[in-house]
Every structure is written in structure tokens, then in C-alpha cells.
C-alpha positions, 0 to 999 in steps of 0.5 A: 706796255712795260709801264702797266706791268710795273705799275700792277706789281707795284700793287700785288700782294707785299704792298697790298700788306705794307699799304694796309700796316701803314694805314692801320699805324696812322690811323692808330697814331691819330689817336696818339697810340704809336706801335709796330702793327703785325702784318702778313697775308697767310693765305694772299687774299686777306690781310691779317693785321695785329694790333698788341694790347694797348690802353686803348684795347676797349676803344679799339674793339668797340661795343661787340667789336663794331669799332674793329669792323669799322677799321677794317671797312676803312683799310679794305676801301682803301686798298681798293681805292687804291687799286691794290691787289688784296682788298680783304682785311681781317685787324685783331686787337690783343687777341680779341678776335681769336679769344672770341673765336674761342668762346664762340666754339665752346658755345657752338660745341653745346650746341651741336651736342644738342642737334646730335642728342636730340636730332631736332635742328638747331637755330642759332642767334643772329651773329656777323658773319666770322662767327658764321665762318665760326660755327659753319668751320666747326659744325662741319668738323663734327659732321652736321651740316649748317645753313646760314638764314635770312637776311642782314642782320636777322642773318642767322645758322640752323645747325641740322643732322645730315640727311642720310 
């Protein structure tokens, strides 16, 4: 019994995060880039991990950040492979992911202006679902309420005045 308890803390959260910063390095040096990646979990479910501008930024983002999701499809199957105790991951290369954040809400910020002017509902395009997060965080701090619609990749907000 003493074993099973050793062996399930030596997969809890500090070595969830080790696991995944190392995985992420050697998937970085496979591509000849060899740099110290950021790594913490703020909040123990996901694993932040920050990749410092490179020469590779573009390579490492991809098209629409395609590429970074992939990365972070790979490290989070394989903690889970693993049997680690944090599975879900969130990789940032150069900021992108908080400066897209930022352009996303500035966007969303027009939008909710809109809804709140004219009263209408607003439907926004089809977007991945962290800049769902995005819209759902910000559309709530303003007081309208937000629905996420459809399906896949037709998955899209209908940002609304709440009713009263």
C-alpha cells in the first residue's frame, strides 16, 4: 500500500509541471532551439508554460496559433499517458497568446458597446474556445450575458443584454 501512495505523489502537481517543462524543452531542441522554458501552475489544474522569443516565434505559433495548440495537444496526452496528476496545459510563445488576449478584448469591447446601444444581440464569429474564455470573462464584467452556439468549429458567442 505504502508503494501506490509513493508512486501517486510522485506524479502530483510539482512533477506534473517538471514532466511538461522538460517535454516542451526536448521538443524545442529537436528543432535546435535549446532555451530554459517557463514553467508553474498558478492555480494546480493547468500547466502555464513560457517559451521566450526566438527566431522560431513564427514557426512555434503557427498559422492562427495552430502550431501552439498542437504543442499543447502533445504535452497534455502525454501527462495523461503518463498518469500525471495536472493534464491540462496552456504554452505561450513570446506573449502571444496574452497580446492576442488583448486584441481579442479591445474587439469584444466594441462589440459589447454595440449590444448595449442598440439592445440587438450580437453574434460573434467562430473562434477556438480561449477566446470564447476571452469574450465570456469580459462580456460578464460588463454585465450582458454571452452564449456559446453550435458546433466544432461553427462553435460561436451571442453576446445579449440580460433579461431583466
Amino acid at each position: 500500500m505504502s508503494e501506490e501512495v509513493s508512486q501517486d505523489s510522485d506524479k502530483g502537481a510539482e512533477a506534473s509541471i517538471q514532466f511538461a517543462k522538460k517535454y516542451v524543452e526536448d521538443v524545442l531542441s529537436f528543432f535546435g532551439l535549446n532555451t530554459d522554458v517557463y514553467a508553474t501552475s498558478e492555480d494546480g489544474t493547468v500547466i502555464e508554460l513560457s517559451v521566450p522569443s526566438t527566431h522560431l516565434n513564427g514557426f512555434l505559433i503557427g498559422q492562427r496559433g495552430d502550431t501552439l495548440r498542437s504543442i499543447q495537444y502533445l504535452i497534455s496526452s502525454a501527462l495523461q499517458n503518463q498518469g500525471y496528476e495536472i493534464v491540462r496545459v496552456s504554452v505561450d510563445v513570446a506573449d502571444y497568446k496574452r497580446h492576442h488576449a488583448d486584441r481579442i478584448s479591445q474587439t469584444a469591447e466594441s462589440w459589447i458597446e454595440k449590444v448595449k446601444q442598440t439592445g440587438e444581440p450580437f453574434e460573434v464569429k467562430s473562434m477556438n474556445a480561449a477566446d470564447r474564455r476571452t469574450i465570456h470573462r469580459l462580456a460578464a464584467e460588463h454585465g450582458l450575458t454571452s452564449d456559446s452556439e453550435g458546433e466544432g468549429r461553427d462553435r460561436h458567442i451571442v453576446l445579449r443584454l440580460p433579461k431583466e
